[in-house]
Every structure is written in C-alpha cells, then in structure tokens.
FIKOLZA-1660 file (N, C-alpha, C; in steps of 0.1 Angstrom, whole numbers, plus 5000, padded with zeros to 4 digits):
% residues 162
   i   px   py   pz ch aa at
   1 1082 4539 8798  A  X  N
   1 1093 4530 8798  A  X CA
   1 1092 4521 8810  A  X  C
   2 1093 4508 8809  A  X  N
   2 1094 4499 8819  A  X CA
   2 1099 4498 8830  A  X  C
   3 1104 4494 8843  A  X  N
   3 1111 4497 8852  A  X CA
   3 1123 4489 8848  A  X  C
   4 1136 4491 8854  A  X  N
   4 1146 4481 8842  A  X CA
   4 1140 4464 8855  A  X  C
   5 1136 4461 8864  A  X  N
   5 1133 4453 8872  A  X CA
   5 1123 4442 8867  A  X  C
   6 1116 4448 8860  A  X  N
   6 1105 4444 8851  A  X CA
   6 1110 4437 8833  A  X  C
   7 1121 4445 8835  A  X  N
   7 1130 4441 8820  A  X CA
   7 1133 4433 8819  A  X  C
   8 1130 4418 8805  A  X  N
   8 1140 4408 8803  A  X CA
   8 1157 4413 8803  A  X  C
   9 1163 4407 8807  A  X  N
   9 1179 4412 8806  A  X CA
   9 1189 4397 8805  A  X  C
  10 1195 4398 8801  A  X  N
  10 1204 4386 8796  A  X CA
  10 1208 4382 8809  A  X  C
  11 1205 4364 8811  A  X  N
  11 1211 4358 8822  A  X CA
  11 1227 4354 8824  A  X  C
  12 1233 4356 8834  A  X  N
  12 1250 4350 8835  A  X CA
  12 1247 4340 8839  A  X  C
  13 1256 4329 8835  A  X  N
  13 1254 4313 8836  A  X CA
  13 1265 4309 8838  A  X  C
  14 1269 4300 8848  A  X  N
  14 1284 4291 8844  A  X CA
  14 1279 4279 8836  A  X  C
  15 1289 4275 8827  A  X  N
  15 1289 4258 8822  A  X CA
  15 1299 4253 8828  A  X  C
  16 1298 4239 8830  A  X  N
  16 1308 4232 8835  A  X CA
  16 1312 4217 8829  A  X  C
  17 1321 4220 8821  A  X  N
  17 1328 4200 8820  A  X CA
  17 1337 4201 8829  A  X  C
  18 1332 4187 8836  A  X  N
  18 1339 4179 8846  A  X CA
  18 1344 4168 8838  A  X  C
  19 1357 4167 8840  A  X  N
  19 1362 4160 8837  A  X CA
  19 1371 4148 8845  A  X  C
  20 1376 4133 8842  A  X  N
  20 1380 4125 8854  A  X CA
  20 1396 4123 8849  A  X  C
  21 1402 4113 8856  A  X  N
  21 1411 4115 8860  A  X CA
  21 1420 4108 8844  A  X  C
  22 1408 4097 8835  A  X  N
  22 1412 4096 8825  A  X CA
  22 1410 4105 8813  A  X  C
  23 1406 4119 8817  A  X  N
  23 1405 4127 8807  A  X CA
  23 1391 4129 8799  A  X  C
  24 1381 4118 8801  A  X  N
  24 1370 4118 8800  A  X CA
  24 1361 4130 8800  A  X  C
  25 1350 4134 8794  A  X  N
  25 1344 4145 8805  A  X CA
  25 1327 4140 8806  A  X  C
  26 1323 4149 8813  A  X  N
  26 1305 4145 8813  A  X CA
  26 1299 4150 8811  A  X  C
  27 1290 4143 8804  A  X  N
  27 1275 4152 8791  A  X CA
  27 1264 4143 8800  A  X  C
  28 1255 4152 8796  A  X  N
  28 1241 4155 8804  A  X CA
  28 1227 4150 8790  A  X  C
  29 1219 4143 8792  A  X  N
  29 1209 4146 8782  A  X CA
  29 1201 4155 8797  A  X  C
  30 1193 4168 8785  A  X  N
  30 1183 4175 8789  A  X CA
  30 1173 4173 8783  A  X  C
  31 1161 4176 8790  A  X  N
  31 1147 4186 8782  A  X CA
  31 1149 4193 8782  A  X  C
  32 1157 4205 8791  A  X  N
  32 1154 4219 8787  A  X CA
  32 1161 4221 8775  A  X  C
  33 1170 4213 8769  A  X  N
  33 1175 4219 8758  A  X CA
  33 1170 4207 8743  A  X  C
  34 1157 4202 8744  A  X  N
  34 1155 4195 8736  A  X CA
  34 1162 4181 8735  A  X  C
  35 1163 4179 8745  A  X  N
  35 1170 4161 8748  A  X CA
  35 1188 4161 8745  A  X  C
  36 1191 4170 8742  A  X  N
  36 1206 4168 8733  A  X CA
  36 1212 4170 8751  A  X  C
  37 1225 4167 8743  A  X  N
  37 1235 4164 8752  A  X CA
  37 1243 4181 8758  A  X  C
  38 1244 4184 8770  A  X  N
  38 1246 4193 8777  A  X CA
  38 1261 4192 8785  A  X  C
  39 1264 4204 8791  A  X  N
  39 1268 4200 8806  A  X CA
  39 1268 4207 8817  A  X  C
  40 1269 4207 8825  A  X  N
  40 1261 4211 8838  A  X CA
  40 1262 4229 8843  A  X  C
  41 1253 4233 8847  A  X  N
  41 1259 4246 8849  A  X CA
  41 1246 4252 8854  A  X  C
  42 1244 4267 8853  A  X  N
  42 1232 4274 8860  A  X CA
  42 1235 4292 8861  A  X  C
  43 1227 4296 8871  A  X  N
  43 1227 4312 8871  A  X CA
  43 1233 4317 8884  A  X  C
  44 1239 4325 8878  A  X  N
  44 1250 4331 8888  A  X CA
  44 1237 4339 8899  A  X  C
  45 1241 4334 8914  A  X  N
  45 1233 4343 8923  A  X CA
  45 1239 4356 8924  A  X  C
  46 1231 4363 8929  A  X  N
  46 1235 4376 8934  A  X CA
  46 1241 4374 8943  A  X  C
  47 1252 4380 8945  A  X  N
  47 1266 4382 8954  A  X CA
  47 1274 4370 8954  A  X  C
  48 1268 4360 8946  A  X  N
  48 1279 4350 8946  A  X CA
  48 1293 4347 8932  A  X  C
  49 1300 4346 8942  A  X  N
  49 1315 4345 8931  A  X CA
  49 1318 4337 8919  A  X  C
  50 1316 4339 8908  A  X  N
  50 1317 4327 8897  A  X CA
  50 1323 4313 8901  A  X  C
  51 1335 4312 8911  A  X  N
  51 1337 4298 8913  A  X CA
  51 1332 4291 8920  A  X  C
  52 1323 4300 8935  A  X  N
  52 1313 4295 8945  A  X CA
  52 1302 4286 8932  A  X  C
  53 1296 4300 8921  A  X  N
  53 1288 4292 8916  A  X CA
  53 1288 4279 8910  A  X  C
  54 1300 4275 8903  A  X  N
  54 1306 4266 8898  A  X CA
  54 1304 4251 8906  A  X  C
  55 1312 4254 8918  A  X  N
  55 1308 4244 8925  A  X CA
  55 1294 4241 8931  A  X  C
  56 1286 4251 8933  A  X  N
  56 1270 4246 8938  A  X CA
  56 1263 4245 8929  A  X  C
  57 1268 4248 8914  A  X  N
  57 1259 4241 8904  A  X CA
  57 1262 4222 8899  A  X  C
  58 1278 4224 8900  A  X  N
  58 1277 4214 8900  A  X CA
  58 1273 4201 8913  A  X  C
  59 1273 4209 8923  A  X  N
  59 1268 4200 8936  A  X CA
  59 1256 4195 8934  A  X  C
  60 1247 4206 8931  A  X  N
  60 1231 4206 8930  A  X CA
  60 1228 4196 8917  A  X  C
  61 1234 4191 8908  A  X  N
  61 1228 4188 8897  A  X CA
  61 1234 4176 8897  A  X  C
  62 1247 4171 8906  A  X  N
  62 1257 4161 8902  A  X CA
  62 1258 4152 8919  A  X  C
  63 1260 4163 8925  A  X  N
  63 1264 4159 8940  A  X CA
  63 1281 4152 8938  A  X  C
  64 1285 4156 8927  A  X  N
  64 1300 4152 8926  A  X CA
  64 1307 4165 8934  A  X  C
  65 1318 4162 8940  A  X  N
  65 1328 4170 8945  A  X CA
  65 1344 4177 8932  A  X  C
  66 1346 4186 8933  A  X  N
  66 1352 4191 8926  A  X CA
  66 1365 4203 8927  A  X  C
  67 1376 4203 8920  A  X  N
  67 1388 4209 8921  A  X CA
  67 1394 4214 8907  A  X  C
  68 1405 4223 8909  A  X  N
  68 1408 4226 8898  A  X CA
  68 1404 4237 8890  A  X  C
  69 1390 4242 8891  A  X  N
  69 1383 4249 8884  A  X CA
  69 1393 4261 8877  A  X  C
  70 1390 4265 8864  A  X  N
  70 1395 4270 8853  A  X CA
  70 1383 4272 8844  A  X  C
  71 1383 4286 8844  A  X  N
  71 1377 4295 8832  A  X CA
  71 1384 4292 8816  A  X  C
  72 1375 4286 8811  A  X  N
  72 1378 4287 8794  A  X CA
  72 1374 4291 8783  A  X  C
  73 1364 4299 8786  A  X  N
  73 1353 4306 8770  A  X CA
  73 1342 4315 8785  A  X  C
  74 1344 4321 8771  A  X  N
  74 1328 4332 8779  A  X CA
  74 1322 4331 8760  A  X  C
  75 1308 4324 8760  A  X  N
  75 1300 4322 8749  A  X CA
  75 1286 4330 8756  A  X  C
  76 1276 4331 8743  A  X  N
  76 1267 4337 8747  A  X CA
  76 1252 4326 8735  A  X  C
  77 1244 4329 8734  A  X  N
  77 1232 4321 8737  A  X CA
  77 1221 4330 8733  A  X  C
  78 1218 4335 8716  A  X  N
  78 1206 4345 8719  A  X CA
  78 1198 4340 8713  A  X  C
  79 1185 4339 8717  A  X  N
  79 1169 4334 8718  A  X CA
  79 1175 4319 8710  A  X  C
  80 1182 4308 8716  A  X  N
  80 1182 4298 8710  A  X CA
  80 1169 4290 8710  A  X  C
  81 1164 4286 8698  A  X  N
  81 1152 4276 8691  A  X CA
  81 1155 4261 8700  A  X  C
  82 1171 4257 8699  A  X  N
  82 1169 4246 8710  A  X CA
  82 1167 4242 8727  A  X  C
  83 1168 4257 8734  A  X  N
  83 1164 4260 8745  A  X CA
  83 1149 4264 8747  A  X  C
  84 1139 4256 8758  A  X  N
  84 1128 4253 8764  A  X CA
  84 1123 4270 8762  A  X  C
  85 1132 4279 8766  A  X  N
  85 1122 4295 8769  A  X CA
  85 1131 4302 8760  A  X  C
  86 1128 4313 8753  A  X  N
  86 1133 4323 8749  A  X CA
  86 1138 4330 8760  A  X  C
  87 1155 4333 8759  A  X  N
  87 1163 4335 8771  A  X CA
  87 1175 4340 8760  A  X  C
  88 1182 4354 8764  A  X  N
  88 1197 4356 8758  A  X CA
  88 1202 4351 8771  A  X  C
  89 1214 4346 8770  A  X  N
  89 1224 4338 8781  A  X CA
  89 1236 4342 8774  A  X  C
  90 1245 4344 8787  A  X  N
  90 1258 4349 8787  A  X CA
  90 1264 4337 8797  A  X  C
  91 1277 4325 8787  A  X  N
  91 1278 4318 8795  A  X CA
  91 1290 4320 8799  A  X  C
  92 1298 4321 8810  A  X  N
  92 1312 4317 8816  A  X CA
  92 1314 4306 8814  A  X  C
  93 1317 4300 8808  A  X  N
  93 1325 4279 8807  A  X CA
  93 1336 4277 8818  A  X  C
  94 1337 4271 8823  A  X  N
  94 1347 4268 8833  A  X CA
  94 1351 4245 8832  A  X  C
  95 1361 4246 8830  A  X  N
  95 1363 4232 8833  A  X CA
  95 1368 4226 8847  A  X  C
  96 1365 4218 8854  A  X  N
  96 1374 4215 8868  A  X CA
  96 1373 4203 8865  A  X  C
  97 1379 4192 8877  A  X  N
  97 1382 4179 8876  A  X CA
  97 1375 4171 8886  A  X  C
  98 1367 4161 8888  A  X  N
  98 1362 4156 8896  A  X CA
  98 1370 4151 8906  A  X  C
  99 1368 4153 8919  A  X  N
  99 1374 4146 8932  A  X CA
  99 1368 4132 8932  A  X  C
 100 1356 4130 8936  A  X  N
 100 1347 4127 8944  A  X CA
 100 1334 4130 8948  A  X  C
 101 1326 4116 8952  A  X  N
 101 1314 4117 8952  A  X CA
 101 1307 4110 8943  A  X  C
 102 1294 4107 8948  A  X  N
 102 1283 4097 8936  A  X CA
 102 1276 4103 8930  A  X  C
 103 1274 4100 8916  A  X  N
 103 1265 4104 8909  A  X CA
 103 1246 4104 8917  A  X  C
 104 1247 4117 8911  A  X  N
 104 1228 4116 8920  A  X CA
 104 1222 4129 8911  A  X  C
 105 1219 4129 8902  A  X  N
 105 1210 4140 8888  A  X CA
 105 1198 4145 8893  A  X  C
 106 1203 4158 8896  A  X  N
 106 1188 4161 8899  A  X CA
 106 1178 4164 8888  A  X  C
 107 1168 4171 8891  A  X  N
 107 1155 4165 8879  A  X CA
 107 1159 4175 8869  A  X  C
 108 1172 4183 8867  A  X  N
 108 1172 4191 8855  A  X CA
 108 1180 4182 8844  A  X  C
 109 1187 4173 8849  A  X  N
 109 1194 4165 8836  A  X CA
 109 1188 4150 8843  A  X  C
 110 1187 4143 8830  A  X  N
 110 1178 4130 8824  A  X CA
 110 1190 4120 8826  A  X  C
 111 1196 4119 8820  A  X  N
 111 1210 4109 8820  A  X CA
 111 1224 4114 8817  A  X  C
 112 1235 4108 8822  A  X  N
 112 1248 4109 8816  A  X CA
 112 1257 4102 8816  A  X  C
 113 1269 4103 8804  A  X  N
 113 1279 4098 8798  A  X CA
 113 1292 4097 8800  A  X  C
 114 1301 4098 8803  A  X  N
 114 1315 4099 8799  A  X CA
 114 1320 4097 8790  A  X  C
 115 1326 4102 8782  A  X  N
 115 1330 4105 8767  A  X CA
 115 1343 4113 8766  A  X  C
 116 1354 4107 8757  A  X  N
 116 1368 4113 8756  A  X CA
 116 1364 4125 8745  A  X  C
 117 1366 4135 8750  A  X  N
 117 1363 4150 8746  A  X CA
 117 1362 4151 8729  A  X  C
 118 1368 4144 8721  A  X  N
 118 1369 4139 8703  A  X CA
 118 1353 4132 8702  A  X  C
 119 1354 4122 8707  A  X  N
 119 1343 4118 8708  A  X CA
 119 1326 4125 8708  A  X  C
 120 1330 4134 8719  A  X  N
 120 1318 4143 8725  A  X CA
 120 1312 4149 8708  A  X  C
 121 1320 4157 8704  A  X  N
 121 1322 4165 8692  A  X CA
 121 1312 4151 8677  A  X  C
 122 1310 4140 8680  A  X  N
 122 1303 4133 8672  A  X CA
 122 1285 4132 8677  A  X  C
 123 1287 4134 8688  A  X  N
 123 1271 4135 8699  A  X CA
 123 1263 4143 8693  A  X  C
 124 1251 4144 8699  A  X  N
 124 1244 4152 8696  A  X CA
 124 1241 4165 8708  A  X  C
 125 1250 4174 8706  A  X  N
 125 1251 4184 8719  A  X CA
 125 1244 4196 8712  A  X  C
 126 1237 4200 8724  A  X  N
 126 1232 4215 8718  A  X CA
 126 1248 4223 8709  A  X  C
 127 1244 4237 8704  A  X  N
 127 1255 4244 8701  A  X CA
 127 1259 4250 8709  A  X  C
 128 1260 4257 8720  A  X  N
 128 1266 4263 8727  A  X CA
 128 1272 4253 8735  A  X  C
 129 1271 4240 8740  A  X  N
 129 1283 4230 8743  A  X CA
 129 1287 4226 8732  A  X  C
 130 1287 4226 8718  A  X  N
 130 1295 4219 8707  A  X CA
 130 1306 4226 8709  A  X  C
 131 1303 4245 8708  A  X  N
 131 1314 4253 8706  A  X CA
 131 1324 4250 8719  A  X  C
 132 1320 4253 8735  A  X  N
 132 1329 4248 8748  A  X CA
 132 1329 4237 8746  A  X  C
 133 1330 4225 8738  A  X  N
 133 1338 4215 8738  A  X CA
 133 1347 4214 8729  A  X  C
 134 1345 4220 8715  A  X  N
 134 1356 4227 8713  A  X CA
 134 1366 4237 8717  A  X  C
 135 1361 4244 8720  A  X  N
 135 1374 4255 8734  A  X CA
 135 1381 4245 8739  A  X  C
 136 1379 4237 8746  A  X  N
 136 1378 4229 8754  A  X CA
 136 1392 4224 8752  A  X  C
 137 1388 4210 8737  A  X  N
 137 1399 4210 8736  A  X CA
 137 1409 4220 8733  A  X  C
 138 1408 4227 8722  A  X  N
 138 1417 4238 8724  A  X CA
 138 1426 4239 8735  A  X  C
 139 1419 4246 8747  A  X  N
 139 1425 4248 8761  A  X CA
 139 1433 4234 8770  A  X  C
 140 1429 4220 8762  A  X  N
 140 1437 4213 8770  A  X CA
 140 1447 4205 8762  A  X  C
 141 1442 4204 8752  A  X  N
 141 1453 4198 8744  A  X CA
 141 1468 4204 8732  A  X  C
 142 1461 4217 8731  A  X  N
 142 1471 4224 8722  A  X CA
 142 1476 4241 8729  A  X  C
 143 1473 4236 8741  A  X  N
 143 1478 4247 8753  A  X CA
 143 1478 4262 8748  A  X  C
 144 1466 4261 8744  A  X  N
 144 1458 4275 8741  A  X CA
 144 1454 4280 8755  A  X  C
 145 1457 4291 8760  A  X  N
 145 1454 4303 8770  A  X CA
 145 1441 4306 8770  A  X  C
 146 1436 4309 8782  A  X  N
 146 1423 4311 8778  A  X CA
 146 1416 4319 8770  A  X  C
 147 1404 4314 8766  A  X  N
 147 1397 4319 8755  A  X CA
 147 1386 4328 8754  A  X  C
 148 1383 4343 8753  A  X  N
 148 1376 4347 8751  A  X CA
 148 1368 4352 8743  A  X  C
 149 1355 4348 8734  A  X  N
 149 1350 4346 8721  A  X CA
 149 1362 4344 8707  A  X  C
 150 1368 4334 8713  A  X  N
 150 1381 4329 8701  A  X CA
 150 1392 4337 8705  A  X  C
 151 1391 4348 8708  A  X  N
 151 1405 4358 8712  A  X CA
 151 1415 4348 8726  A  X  C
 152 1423 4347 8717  A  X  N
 152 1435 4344 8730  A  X CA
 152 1440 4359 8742  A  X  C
 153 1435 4355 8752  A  X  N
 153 1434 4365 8762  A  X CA
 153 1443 4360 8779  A  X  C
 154 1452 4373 8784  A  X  N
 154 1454 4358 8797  A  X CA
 154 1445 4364 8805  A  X  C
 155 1441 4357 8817  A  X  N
 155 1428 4356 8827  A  X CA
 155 1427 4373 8834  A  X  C
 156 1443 4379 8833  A  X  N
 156 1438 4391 8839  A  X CA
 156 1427 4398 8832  A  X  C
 157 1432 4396 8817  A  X  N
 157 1424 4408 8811  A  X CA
 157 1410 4401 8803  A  X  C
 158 1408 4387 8807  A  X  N
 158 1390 4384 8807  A  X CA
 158 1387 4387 8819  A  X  C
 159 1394 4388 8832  A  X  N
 159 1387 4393 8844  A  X CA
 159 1389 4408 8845  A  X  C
 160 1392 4416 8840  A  X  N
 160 1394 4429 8836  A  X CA
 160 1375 4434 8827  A  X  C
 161 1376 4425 8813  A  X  N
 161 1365 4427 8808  A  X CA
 161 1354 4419 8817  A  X  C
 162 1354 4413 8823  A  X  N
 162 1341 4408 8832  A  X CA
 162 1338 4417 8842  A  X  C
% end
C-alpha cells in the first residue's frame, strides 16, 4: 500500500465571485480550464483559514482588495475533461464585494469581464462556475440561506460538516 503522502487525494479550493458595487460580478478566461470563463480562487494552504485564503487568492490573481466575504455552495469537481490535469477538487464558493484596487491578472487568468450575474449564465463558463453562478444567484436574489450541495443549511451546520 502506498504511503497516504504519496496518494492523489482530493484538493480544497476556494472560488470566488467578486462582485462590484453595481451588482456586476467577474469572470476570468483560463487555459487551465480550456479557455472558458472562470472565477478566481485556488488551494487552501496548510494552516490557513478559508477566508485568509479567499482573500490571498484573490489578491494574487486580481490584486483587487476585498470585503464582505460569504460562503455560498461547497461543489465538487471529479476528474473534469475541461480542466488541464486530472484532479478531484472540492470547492468552497464564497462571494465578497470589491473594495478596491487595480486590476493586474496574474499569468493564471488570460482576460476579464464584468457581467450582471443573468447574463454570466449565457457565457461560456466551465460547469462547476455555471452551477456557483447559479447558487449565486439563488443566495442573492431570492434570499436563499446558504447552500450546501442544493440543501438549504444555516452556516453553523455547513461549518459543523466542514
């Protein structure tokens, strides 16, 4: 038997739509996901707190400043054909709202958009942002509670199962 160290094992990831002050939010074209439209996020470090990560993923990839942050879906991601590596991913989604700061992309996303969240949903987004932009709206417009794999849950008890 392998050592578990040596084992593929499913990555934790935050996603993040940022969104601005007109409600807007922001998609990403990638390579790593076959050019389609994304949104920004990454791998949870060791010892670091899901919201620390939130924000230094979005710093590192955006250099936007940010507030608000809110957990809205935990989705998962297994051996997707439109992602660069065969990878199971377990995403946290979280939405926050842009403060501040200039756009500056680092070399993981190619370009980006601002797009009223209805809209997004006509793009061409991988699936695992099609589904968290659906949550999405869900969670901001029809004052749905947060969401975990569709189950209406309140935050204690998705931070309970996490």
């Amino acid at each position: 038997m392998k050592k578990s160290e040596d084992m593929e094992v499913p990555e934790i990831l935050v996603g993040v739509i940022i969104y601005d002050h007109d409600g807007k939010i922001l998609l990403f074209r990638s390579h790593k996901w076959g050019n389609k439209y994304v949104v920004c996020g990454g791998k949870l470090e060791l010892g670091e707190r899901l919201e620390e990560c939130v924000k230094r993923e979005v710093k590192e990839e955006t250099s936007l400043e940010i507030d608000d942050i809110e957990l809205v879906v935990v989705l998962e991601s297994l051996f997707s054909l439109e992602f660069y590596k065969k990878k199971h991913m377990v995403f946290l989604d979280y939405c926050c709202r842009k403060t501040g700061g200039e756009m500056n992309l680092n070399d993981e996303l190619d370009s980006f958009v601002w797009v009223v969240p209805d809209k997004a949903l006509e793009m061409d987004l991988n699936f695992s942002t099609r589904e968290f932009v659906k949550r999405y709206i869900e969670f901001k417009t029809k004052g749905v509670d947060r969401i975990l794999y569709g189950m209406n849950l309140p935050l204690d008890k998705v931070l309970s199962i996490l």
